[in-house]
C-alpha positions as CSV (number, residue, x, y, z in Angstrom):
1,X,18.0,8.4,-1.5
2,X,16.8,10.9,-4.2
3,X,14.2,12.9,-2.8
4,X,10.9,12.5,-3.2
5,X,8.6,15.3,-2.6
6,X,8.2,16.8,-5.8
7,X,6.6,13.6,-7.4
8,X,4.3,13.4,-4.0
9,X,2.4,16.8,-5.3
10,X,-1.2,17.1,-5.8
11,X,-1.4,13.8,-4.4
12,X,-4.7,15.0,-2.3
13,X,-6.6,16.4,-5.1
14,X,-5.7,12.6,-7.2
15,X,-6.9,10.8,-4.7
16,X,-9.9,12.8,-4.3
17,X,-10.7,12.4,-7.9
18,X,-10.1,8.9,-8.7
19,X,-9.9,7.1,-5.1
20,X,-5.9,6.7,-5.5
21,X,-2.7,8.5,-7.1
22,X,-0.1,6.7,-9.3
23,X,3.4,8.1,-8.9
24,X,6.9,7.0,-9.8
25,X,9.5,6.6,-7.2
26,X,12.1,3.8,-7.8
27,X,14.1,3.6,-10.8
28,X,14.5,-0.1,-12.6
29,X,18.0,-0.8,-10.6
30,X,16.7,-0.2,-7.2
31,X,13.5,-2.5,-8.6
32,X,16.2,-5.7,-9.1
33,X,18.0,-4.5,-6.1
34,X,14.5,-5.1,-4.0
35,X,13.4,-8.5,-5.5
36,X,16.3,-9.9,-5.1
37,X,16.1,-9.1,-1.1
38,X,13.1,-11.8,-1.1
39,X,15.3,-14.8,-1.4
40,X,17.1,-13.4,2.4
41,X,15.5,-14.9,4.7
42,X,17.3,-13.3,7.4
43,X,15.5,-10.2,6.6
44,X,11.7,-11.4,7.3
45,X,9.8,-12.0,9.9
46,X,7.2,-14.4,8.5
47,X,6.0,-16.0,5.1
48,X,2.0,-16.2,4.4
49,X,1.3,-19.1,0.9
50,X,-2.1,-17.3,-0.1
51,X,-3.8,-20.5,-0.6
52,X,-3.5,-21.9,2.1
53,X,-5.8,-19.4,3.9
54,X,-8.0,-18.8,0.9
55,X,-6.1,-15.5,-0.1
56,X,-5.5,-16.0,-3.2
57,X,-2.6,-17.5,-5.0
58,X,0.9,-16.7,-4.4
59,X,3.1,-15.6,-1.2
60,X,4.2,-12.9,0.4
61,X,6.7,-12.3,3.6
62,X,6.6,-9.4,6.1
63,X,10.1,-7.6,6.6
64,X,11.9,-7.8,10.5
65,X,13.5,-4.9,11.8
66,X,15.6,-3.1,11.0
67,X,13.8,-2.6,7.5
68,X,16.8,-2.7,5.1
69,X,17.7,0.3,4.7
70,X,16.2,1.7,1.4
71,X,12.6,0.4,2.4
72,X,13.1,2.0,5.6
73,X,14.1,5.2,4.2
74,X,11.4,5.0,1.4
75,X,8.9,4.8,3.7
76,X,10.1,7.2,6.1
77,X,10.2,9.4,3.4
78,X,6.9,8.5,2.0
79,X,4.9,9.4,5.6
80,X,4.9,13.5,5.5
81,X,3.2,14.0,2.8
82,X,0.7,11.3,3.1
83,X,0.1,12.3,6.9
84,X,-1.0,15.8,5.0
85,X,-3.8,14.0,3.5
86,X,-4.7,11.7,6.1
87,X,-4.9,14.3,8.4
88,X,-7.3,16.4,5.9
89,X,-9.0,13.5,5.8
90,X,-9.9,13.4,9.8
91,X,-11.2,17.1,9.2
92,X,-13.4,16.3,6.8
93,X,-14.9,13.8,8.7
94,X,-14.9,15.3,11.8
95,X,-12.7,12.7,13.5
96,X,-10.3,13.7,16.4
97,X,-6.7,13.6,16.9
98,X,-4.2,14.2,14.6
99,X,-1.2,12.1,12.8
100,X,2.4,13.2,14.0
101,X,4.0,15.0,11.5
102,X,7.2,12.1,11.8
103,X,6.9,8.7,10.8
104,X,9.2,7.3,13.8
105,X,6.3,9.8,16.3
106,X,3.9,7.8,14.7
107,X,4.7,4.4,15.0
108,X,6.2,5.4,19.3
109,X,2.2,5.8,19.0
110,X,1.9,2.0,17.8
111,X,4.4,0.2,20.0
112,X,2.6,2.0,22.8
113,X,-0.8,0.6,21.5
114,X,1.0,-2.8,21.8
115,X,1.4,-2.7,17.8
116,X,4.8,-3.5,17.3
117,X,5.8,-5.9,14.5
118,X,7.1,-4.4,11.1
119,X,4.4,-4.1,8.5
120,X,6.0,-3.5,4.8
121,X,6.1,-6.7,2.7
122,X,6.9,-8.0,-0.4
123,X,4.8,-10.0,-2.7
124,X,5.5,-12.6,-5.1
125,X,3.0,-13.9,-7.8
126,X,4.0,-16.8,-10.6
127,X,1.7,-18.0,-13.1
128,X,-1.7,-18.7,-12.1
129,X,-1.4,-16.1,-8.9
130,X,-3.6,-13.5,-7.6
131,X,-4.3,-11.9,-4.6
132,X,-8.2,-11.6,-4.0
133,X,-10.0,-8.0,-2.9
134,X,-9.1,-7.4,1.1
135,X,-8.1,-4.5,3.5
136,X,-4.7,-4.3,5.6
137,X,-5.8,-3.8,8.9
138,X,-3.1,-5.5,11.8
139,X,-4.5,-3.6,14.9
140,X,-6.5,-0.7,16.5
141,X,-4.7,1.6,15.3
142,X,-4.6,1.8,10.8
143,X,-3.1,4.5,8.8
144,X,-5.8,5.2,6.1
145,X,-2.7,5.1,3.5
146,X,-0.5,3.0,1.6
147,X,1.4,2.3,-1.5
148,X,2.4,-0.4,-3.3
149,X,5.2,-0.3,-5.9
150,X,5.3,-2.7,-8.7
151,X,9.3,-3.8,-9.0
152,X,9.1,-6.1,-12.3
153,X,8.1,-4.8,-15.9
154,X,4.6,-5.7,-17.0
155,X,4.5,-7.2,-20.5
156,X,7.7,-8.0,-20.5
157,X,8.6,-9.9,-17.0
158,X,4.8,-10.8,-16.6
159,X,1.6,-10.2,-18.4
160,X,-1.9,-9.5,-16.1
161,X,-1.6,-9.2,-12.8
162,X,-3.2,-5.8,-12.7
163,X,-3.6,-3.8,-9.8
164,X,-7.7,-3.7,-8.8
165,X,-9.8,-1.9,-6.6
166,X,-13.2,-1.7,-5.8
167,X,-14.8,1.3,-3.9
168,X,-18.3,0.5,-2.4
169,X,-20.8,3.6,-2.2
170,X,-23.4,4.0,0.1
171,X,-26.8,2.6,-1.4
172,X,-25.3,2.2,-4.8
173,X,-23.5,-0.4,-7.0
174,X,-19.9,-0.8,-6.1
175,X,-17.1,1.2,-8.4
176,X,-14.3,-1.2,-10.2
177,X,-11.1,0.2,-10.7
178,X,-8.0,-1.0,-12.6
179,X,-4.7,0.5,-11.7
180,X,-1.8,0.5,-14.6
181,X,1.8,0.5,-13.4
182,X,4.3,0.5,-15.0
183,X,7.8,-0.9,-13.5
184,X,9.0,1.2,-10.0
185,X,5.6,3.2,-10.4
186,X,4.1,2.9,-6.5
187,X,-0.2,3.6,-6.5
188,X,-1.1,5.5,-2.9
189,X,-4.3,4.8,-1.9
190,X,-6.9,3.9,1.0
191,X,-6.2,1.3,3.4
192,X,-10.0,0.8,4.2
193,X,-12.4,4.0,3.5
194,X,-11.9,7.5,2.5
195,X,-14.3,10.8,2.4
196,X,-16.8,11.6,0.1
197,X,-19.3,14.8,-0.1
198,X,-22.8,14.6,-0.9
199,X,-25.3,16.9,-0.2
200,X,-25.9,16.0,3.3
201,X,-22.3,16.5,3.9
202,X,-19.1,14.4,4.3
203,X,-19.2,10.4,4.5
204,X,-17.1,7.3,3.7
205,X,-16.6,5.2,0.8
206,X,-15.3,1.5,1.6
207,X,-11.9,0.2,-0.2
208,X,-10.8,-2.6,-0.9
209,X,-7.7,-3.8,-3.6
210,X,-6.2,-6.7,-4.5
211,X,-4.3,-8.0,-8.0
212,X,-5.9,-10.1,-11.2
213,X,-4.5,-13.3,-12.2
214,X,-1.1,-13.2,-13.4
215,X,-1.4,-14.9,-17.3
216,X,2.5,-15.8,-17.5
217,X,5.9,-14.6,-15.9
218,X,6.9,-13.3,-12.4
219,X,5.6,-10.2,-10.3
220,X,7.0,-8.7,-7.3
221,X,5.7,-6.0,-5.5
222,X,6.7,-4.2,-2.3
223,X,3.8,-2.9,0.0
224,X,4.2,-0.2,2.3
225,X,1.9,0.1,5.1
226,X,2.2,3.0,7.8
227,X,1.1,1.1,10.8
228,X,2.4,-1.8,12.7
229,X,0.7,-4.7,13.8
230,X,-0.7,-6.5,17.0
């Protein structure tokens, strides 16, 4: 796989100022190559229909190990550099412990916690589908980072289905957010809370995403998230 490091810089200072970073890391091939893994279904674990546990509207399956192998190397690849920022993070907010510098370190850390069931996913949304506002937590242990990589082309193999977020500030109206992507673009940003200053120091803004009703077409996307579940 093509490296990706260069298009992972200043990805602290983006997040900082806008509460996520926008990045492009799959070209369209590798895209069709991806969404046309969701129709395997040797290679998942388990499918989730949104509705019926008041999600929102549309599916989704979780990957089984082995991850194929580009989704496993994507995310492998993916960790360093957001382990940089998550471990900034801890500093700022005074937290202890560190993340491991390696993604297979980190996850030894989640099978140990009894966290052991593969995590990345792919999403499907038809006409109609959304996925309401909601945080990805499987376990004690969470990974304050994630991406999610939009594999179709909006506008011309869907139209909505934008990426949301909201960010709620302490004693003050909640922060909207809409997320463009554009096809194999991936948007990194907080699993469930990241640091703020004010001017009595360092403190934590609440996150939560989710996607807008798809008006027409198809949408895929593949999540990435760093830490297994219970």
């Amino acid at each position: 796989m093509q490296t990706i490091e260069p298009a992972l810089a200043g990805l602290a200072e983006d997040i900082a100022a806008e509460g996520y970073a926008v990045r492009p890391l799959l070209p369209p091939a590798s895209c069709e190559a991806m969404i046309a893994l969701y129709d395997d279904e040797a290679r998942f674990r388990k499918r989730i229909v949104m509705e019926q546990r008041a999600y929102g509207r549309g599916e989704y399956k979780y990957f089984a190990y082995p991850l194929p192998d580009p989704i496993a190397a994507l995310r492998a690849a993916l960790y360093p550099a957001l382990a940089a920022v998550a471990n900034q993070w801890r500093r700022t907010l005074r937290q202890e412990g560190t993340f491991p510098e390696t993604l297979d370190a980190y996850l030894a850390q989640c099978h140990a916690a009894g966290q052991t069931r593969p995590t990345p996913l792919m999403l499907r949304y038809g006409p109609g589908g959304f996925n309401c506002l909601h945080q990805d937590l499987y376990g004690d242990l969470v990974f304050p980072l994630q991406a999610a990589i939009l594999l179709n082309a909006p506008d011309t193999d869907f139209t909505g289905g934008e990426f949301i977020m909201v960010e709620q500030r302490p004693r003050a109206q909640s922060r909207g957010m809409v997320v463009p992507l554009r096809q194999g673009e991936a948007v990194i940003f907080p699993v469930h809370h990241r640091p703020a200053t004010g001017t009595r120091g360092a403190y934590r803004l609440t996150m939560r995403h989710g996607v807008s009703r798809v008006r027409s077409g198809q949408r895929h996307t593949l999540g990435l998230i760093f830490h297994d579940a219970a």
